[in-house]
Chimera marker file (.cmm) of the C-alpha trace (Angstrom):
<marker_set name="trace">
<marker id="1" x="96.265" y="133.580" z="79.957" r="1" g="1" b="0" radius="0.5"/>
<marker id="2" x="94.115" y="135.648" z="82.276" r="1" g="1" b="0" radius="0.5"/>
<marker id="3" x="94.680" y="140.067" z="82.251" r="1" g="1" b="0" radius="0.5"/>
<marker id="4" x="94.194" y="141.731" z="85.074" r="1" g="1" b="0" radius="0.5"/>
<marker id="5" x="91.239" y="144.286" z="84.379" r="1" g="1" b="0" radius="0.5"/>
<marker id="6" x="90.368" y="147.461" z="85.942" r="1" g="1" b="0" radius="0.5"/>
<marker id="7" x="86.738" y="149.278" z="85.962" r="1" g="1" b="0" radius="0.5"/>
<marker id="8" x="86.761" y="151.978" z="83.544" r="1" g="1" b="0" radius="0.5"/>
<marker id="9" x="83.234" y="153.367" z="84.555" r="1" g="1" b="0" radius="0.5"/>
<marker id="10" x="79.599" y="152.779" z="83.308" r="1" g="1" b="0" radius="0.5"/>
<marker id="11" x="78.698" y="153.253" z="80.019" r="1" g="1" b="0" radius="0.5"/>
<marker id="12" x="75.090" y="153.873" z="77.868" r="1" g="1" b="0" radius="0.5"/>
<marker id="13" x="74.895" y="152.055" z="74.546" r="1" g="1" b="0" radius="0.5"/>
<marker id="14" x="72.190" y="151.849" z="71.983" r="1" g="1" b="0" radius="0.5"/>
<marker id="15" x="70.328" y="148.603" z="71.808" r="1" g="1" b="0" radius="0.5"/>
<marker id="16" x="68.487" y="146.615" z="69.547" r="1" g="1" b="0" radius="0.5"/>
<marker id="17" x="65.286" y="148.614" z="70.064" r="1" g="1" b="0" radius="0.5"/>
<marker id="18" x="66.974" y="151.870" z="70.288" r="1" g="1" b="0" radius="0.5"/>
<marker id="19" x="66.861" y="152.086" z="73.942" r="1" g="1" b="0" radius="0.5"/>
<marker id="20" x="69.990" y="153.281" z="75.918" r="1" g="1" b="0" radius="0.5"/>
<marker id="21" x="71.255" y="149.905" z="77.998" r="1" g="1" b="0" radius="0.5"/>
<marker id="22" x="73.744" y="150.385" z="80.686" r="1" g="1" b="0" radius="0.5"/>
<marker id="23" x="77.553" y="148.817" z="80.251" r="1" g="1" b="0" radius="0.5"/>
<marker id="24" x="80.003" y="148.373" z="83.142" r="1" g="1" b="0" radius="0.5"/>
<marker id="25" x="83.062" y="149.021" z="81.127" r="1" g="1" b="0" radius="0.5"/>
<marker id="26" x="86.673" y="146.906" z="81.660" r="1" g="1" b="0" radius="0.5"/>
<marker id="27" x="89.965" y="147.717" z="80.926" r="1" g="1" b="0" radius="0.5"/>
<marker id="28" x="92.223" y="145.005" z="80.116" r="1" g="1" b="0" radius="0.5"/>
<marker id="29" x="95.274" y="144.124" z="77.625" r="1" g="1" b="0" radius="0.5"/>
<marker id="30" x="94.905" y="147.489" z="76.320" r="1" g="1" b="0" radius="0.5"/>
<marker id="31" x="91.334" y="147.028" z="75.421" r="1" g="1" b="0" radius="0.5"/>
<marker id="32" x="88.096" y="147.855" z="76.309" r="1" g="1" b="0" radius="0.5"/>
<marker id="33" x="85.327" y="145.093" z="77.525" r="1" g="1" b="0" radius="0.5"/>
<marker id="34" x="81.403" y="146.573" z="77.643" r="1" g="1" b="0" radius="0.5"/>
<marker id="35" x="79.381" y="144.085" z="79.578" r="1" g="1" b="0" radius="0.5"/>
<marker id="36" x="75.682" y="145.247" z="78.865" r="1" g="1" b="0" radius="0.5"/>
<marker id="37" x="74.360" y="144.715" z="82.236" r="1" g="1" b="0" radius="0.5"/>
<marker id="38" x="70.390" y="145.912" z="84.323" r="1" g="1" b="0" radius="0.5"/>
<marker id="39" x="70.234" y="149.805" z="85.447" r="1" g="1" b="0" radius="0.5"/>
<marker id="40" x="70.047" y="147.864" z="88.548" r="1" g="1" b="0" radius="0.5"/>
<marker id="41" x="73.516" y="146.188" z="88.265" r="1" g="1" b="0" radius="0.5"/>
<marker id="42" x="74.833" y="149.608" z="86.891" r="1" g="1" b="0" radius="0.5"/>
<marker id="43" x="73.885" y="151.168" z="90.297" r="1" g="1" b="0" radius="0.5"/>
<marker id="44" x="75.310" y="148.563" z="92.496" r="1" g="1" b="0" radius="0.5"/>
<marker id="45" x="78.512" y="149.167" z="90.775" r="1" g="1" b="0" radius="0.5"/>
<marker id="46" x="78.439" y="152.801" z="90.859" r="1" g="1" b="0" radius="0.5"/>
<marker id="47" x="77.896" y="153.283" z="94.216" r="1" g="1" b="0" radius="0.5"/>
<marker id="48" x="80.626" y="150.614" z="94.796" r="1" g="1" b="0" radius="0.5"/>
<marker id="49" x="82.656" y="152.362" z="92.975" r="1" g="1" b="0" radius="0.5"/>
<marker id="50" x="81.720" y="155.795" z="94.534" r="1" g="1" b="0" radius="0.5"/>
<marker id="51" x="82.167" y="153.964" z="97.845" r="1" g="1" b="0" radius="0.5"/>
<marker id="52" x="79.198" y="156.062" z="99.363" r="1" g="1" b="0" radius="0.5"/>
<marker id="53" x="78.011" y="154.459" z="102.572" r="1" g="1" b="0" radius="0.5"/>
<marker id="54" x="74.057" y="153.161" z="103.153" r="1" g="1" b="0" radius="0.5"/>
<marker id="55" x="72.317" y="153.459" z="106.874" r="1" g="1" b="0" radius="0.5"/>
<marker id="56" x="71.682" y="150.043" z="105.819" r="1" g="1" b="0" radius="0.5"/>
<marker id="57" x="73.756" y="147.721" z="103.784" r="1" g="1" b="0" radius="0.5"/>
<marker id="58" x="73.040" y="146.639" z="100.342" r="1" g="1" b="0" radius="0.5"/>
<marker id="59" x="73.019" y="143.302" z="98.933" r="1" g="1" b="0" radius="0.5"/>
<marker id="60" x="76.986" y="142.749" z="97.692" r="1" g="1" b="0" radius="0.5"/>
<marker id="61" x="77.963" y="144.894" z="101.327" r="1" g="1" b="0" radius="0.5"/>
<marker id="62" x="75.552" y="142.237" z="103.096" r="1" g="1" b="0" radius="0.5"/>
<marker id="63" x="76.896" y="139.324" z="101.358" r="1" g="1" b="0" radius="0.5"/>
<marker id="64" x="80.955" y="140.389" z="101.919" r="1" g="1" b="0" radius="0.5"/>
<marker id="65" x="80.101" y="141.154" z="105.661" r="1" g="1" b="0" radius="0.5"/>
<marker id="66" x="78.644" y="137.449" z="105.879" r="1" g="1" b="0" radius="0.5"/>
<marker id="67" x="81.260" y="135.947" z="103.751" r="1" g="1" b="0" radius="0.5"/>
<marker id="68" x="83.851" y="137.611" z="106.085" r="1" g="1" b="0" radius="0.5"/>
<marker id="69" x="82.126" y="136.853" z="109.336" r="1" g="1" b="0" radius="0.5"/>
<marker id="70" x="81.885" y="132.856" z="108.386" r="1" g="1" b="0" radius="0.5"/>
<marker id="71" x="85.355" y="133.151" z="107.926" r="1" g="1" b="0" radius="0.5"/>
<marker id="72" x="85.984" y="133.482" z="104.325" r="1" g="1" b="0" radius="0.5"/>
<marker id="73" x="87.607" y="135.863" z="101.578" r="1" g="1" b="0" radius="0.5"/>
<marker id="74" x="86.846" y="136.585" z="98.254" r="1" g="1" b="0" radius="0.5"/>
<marker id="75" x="90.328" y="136.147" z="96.544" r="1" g="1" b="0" radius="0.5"/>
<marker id="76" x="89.548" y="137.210" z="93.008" r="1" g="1" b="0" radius="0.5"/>
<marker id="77" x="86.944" y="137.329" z="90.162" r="1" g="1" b="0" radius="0.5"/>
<marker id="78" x="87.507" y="136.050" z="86.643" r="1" g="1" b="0" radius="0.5"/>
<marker id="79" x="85.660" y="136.555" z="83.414" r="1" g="1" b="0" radius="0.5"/>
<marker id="80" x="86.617" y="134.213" z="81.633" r="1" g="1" b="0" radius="0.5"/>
<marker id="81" x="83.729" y="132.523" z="79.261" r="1" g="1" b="0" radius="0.5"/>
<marker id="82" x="81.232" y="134.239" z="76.595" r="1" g="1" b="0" radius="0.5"/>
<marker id="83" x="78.117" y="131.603" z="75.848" r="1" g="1" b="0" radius="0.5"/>
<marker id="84" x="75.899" y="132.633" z="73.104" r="1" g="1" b="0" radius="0.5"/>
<marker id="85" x="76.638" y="136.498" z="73.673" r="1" g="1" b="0" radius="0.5"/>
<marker id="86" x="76.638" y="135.973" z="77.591" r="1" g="1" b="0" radius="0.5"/>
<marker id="87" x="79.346" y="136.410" z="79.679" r="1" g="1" b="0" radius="0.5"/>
<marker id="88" x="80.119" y="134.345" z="82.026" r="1" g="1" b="0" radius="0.5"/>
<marker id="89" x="82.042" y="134.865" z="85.591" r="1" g="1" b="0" radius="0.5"/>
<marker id="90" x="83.112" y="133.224" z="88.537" r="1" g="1" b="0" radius="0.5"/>
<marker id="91" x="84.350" y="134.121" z="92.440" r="1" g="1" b="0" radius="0.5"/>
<marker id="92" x="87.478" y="132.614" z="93.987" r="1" g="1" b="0" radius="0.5"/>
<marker id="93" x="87.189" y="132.758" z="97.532" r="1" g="1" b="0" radius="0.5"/>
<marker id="94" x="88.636" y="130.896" z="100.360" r="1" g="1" b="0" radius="0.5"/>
<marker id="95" x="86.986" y="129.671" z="103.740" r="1" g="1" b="0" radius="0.5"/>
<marker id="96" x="89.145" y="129.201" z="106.659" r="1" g="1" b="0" radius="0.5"/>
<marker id="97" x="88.744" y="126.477" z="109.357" r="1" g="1" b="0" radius="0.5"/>
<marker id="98" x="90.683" y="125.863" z="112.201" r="1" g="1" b="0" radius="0.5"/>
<marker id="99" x="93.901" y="127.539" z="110.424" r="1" g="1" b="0" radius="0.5"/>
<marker id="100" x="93.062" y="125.581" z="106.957" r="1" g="1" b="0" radius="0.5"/>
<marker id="101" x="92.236" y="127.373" z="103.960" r="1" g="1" b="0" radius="0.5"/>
<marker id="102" x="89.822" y="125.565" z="101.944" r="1" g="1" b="0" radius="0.5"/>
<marker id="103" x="89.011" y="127.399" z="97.935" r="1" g="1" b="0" radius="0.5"/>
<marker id="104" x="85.788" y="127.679" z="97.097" r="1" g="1" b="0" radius="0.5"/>
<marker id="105" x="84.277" y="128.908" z="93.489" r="1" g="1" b="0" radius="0.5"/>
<marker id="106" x="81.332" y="130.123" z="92.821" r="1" g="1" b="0" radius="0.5"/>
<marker id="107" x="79.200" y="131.007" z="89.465" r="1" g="1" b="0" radius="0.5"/>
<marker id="108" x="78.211" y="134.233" z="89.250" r="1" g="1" b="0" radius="0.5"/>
<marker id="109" x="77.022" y="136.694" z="86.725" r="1" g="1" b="0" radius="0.5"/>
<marker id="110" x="79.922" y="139.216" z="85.817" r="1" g="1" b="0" radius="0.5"/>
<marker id="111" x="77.750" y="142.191" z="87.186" r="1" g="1" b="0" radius="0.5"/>
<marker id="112" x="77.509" y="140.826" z="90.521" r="1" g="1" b="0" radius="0.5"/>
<marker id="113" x="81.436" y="139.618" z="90.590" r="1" g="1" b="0" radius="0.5"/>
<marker id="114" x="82.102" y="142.707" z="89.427" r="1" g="1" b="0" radius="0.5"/>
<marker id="115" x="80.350" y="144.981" z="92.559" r="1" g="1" b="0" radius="0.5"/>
<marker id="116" x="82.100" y="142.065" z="95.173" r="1" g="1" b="0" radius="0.5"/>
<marker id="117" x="85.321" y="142.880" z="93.346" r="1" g="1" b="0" radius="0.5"/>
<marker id="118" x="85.111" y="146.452" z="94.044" r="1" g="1" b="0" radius="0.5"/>
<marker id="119" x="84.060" y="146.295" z="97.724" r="1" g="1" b="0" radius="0.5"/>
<marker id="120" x="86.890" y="144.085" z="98.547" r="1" g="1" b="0" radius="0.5"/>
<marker id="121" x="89.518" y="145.322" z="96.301" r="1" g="1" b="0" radius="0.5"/>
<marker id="122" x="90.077" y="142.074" z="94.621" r="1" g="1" b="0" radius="0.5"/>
<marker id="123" x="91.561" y="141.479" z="91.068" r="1" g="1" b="0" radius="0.5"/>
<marker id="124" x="89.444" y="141.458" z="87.920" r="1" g="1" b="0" radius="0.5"/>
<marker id="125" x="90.800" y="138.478" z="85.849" r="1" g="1" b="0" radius="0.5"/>
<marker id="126" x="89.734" y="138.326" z="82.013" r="1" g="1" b="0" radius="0.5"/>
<marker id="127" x="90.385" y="135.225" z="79.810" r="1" g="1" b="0" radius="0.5"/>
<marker id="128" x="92.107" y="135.672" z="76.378" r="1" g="1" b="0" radius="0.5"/>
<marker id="129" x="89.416" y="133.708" z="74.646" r="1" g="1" b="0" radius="0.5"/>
<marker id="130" x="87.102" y="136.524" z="76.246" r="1" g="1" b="0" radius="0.5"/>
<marker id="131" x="88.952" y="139.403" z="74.901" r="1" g="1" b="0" radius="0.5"/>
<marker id="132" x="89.751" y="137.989" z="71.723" r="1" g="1" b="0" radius="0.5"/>
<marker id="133" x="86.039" y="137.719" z="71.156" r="1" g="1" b="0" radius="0.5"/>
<marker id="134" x="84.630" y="140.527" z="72.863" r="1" g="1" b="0" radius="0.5"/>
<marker id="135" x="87.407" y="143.500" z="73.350" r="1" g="1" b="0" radius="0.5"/>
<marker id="136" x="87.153" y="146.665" z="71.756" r="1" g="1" b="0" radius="0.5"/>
<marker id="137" x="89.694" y="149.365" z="70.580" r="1" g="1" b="0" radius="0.5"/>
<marker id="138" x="89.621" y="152.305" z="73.367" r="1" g="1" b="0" radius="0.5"/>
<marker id="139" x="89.058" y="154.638" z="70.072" r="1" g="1" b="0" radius="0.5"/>
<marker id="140" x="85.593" y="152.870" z="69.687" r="1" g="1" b="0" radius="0.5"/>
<marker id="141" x="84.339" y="154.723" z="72.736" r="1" g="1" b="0" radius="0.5"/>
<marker id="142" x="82.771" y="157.900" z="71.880" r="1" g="1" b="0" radius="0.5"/>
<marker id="143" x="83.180" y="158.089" z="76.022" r="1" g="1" b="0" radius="0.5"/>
<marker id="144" x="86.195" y="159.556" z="77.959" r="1" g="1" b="0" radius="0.5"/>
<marker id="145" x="86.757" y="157.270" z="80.601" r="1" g="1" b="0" radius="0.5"/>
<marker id="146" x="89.849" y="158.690" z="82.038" r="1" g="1" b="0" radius="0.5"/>
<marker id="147" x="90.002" y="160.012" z="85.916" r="1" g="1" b="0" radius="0.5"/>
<link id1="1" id2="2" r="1" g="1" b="0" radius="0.2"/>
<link id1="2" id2="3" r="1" g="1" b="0" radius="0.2"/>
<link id1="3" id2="4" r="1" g="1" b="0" radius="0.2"/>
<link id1="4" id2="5" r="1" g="1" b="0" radius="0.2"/>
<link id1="5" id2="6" r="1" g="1" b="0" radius="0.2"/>
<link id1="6" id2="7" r="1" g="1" b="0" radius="0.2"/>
<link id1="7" id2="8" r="1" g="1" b="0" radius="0.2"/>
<link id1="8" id2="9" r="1" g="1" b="0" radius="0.2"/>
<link id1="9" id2="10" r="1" g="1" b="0" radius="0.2"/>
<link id1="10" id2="11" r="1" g="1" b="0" radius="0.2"/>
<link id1="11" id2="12" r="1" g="1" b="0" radius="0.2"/>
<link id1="12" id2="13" r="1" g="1" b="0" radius="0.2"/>
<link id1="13" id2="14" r="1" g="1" b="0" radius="0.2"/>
<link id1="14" id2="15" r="1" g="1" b="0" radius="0.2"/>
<link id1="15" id2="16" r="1" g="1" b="0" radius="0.2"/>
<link id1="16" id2="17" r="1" g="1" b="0" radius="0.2"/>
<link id1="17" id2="18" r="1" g="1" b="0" radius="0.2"/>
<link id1="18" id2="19" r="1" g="1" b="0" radius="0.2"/>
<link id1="19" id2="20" r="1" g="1" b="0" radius="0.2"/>
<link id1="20" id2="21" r="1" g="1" b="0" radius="0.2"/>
<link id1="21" id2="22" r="1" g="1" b="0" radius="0.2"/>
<link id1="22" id2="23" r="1" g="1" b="0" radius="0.2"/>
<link id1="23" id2="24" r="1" g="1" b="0" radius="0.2"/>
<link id1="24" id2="25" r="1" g="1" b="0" radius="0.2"/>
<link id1="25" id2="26" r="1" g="1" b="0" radius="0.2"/>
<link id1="26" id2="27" r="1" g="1" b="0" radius="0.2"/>
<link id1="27" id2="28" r="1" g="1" b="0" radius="0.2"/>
<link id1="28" id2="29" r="1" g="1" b="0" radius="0.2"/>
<link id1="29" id2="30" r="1" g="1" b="0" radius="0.2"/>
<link id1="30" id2="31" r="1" g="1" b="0" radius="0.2"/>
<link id1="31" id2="32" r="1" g="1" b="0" radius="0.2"/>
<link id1="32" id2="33" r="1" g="1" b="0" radius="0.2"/>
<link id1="33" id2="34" r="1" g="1" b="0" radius="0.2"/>
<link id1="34" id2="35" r="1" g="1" b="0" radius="0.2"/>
<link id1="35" id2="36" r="1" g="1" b="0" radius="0.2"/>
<link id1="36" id2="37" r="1" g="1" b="0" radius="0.2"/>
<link id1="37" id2="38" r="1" g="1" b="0" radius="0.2"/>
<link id1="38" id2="39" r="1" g="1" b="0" radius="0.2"/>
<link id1="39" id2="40" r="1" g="1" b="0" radius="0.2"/>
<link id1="40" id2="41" r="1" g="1" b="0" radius="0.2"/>
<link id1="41" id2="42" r="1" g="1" b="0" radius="0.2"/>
<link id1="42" id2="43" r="1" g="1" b="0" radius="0.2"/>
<link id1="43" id2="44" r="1" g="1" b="0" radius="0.2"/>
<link id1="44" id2="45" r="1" g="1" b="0" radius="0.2"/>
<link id1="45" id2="46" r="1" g="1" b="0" radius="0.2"/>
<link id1="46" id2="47" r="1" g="1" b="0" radius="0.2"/>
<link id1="47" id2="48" r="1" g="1" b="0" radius="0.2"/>
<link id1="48" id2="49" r="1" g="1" b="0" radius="0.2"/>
<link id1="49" id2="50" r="1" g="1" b="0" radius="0.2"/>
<link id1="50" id2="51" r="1" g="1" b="0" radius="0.2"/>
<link id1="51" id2="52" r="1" g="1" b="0" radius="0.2"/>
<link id1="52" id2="53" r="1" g="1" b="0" radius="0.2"/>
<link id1="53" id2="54" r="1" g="1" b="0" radius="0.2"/>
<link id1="54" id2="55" r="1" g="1" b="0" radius="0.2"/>
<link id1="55" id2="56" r="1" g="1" b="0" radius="0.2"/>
<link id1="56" id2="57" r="1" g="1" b="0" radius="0.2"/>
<link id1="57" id2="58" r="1" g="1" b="0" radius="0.2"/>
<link id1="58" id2="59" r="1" g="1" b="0" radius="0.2"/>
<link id1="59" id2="60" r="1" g="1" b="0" radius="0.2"/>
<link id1="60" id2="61" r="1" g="1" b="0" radius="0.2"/>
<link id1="61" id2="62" r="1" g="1" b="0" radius="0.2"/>
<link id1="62" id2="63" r="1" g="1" b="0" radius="0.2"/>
<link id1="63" id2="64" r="1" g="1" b="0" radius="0.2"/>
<link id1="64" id2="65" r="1" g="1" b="0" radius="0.2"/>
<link id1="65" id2="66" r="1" g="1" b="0" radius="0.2"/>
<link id1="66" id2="67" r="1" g="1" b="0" radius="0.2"/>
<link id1="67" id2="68" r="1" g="1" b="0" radius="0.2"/>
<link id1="68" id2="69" r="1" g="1" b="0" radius="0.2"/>
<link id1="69" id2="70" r="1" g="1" b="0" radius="0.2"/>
<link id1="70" id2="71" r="1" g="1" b="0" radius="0.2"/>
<link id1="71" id2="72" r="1" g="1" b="0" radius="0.2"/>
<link id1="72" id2="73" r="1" g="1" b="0" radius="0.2"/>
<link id1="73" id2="74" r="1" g="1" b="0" radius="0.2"/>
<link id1="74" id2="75" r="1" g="1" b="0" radius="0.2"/>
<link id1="75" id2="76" r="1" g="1" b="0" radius="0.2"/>
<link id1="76" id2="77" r="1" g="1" b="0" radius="0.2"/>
<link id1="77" id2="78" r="1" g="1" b="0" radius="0.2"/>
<link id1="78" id2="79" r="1" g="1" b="0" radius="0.2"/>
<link id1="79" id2="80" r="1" g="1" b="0" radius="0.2"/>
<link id1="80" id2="81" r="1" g="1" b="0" radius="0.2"/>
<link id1="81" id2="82" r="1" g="1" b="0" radius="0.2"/>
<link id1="82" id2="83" r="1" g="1" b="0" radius="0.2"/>
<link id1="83" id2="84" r="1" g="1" b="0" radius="0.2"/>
<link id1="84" id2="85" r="1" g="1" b="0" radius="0.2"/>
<link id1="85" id2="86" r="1" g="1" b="0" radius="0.2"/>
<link id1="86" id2="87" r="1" g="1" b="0" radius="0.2"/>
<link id1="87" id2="88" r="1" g="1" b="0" radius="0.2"/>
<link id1="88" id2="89" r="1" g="1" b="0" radius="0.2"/>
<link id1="89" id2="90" r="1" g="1" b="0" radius="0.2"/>
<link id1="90" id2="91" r="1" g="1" b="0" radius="0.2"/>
<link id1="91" id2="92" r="1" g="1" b="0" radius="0.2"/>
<link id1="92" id2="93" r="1" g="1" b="0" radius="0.2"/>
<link id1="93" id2="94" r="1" g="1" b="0" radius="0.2"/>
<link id1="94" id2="95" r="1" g="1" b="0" radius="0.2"/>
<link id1="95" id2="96" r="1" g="1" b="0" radius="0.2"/>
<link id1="96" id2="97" r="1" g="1" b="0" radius="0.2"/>
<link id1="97" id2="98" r="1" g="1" b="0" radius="0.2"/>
<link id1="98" id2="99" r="1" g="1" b="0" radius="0.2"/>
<link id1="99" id2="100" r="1" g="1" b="0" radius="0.2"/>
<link id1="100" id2="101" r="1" g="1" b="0" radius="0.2"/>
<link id1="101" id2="102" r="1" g="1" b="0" radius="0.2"/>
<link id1="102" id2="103" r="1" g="1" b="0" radius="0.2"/>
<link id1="103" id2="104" r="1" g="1" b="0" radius="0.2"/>
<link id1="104" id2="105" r="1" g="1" b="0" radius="0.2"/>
<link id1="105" id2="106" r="1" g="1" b="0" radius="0.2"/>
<link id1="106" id2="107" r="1" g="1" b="0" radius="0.2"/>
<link id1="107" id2="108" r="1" g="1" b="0" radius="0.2"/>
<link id1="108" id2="109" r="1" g="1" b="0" radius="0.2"/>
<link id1="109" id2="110" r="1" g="1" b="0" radius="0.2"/>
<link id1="110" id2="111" r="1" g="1" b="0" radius="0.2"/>
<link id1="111" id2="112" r="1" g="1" b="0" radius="0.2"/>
<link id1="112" id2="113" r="1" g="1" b="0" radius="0.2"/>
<link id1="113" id2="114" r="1" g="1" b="0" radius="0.2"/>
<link id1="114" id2="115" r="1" g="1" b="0" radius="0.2"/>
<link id1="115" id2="116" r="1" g="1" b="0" radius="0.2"/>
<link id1="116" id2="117" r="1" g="1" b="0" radius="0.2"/>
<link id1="117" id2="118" r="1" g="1" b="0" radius="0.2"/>
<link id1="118" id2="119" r="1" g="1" b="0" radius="0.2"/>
<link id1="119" id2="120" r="1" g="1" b="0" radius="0.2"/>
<link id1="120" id2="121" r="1" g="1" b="0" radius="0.2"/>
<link id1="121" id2="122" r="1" g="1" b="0" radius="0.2"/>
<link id1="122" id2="123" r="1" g="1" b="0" radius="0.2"/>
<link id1="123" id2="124" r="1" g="1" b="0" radius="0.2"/>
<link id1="124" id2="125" r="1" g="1" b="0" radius="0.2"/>
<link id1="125" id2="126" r="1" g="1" b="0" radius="0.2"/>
<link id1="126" id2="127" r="1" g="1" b="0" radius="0.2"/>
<link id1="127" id2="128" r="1" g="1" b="0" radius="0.2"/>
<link id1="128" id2="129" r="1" g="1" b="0" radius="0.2"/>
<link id1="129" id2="130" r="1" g="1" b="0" radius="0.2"/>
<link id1="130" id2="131" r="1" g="1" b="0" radius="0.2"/>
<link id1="131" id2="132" r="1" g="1" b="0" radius="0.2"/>
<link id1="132" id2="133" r="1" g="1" b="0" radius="0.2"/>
<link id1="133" id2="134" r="1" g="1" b="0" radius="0.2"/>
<link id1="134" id2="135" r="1" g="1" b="0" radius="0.2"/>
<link id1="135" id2="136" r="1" g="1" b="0" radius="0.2"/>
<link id1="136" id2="137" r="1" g="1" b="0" radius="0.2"/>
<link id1="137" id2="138" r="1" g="1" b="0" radius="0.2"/>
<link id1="138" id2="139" r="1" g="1" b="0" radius="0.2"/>
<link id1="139" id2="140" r="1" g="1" b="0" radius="0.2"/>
<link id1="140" id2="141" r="1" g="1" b="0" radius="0.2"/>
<link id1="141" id2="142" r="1" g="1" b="0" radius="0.2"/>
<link id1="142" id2="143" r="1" g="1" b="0" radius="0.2"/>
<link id1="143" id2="144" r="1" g="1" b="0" radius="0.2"/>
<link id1="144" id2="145" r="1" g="1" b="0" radius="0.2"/>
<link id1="145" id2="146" r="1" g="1" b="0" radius="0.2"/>
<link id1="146" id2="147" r="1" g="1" b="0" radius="0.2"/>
</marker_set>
């Protein structure tokens, strides 16, 4: 069964080394997901999420704007495997030609599904399997992710 997941915000965690690593945080089956992702990543999200406008688009505007001038639509994105402690994700889309919609998926790391999903205001899909192995009690957070 797949849960529909909402962004609950970026997080910091501790890693191995002691440095703070960035953590896009889902929401799903009344449990928390942390995906450690790049500062990078963490940015692209954030200012998706912030949806503060560029003089010149960034990569996941760029790449909707193209998908949507070929004549496609991103549909949804699912999270929906964990391999050796990486998640993994993919994008349903759809291309249309001559009326016909043909589905498309695409691999794709859960960061960048993730900042697509927020530009086009797709659903977040996450697998049981995923949170059985990787969900967290809300109480684990020593973050208040509430709006």
């Amino acid at each position: 069964m797949k849960h529909r997941a909402v962004v609950r915000g970026i997080g910091v965690g501790v890693g191995e080394d002691g440095s703070n690593v960035p953590a896009v945080v889902l929401e799903a089956r009344d449990e928390f997901l942390p995906i450690v992702i790049t500062s990078d990543q963490a940015q692209a999200i954030q200012l998706g999420l912030s949806g503060e406008q560029f003089e010149r688009p960034l990569t996941h505007d760029l790449l909707v704007e193209m998908v949507t001038e070929f004549g496609g639509a991103i549909d949804s994105i699912r999270i929906d495997d964990l391999s050796n402690g990486t998640f993994l994700a993919k994008v349903d889309a759809e291309r249309y030609h001559d009326g016909e919609a043909r589905s498309v998926v695409f691999d794709a790391r859960p960061s960048d599904a993730i900042a697509l999903a927020i530009r086009v205001d797709c659903p977040i899909l996450v697998s049981d399997a995923v949170l059985d192995a990787a969900g967290q009690s809300p109480e684990a957070f020593d973050a208040d992710f509430d709006e």
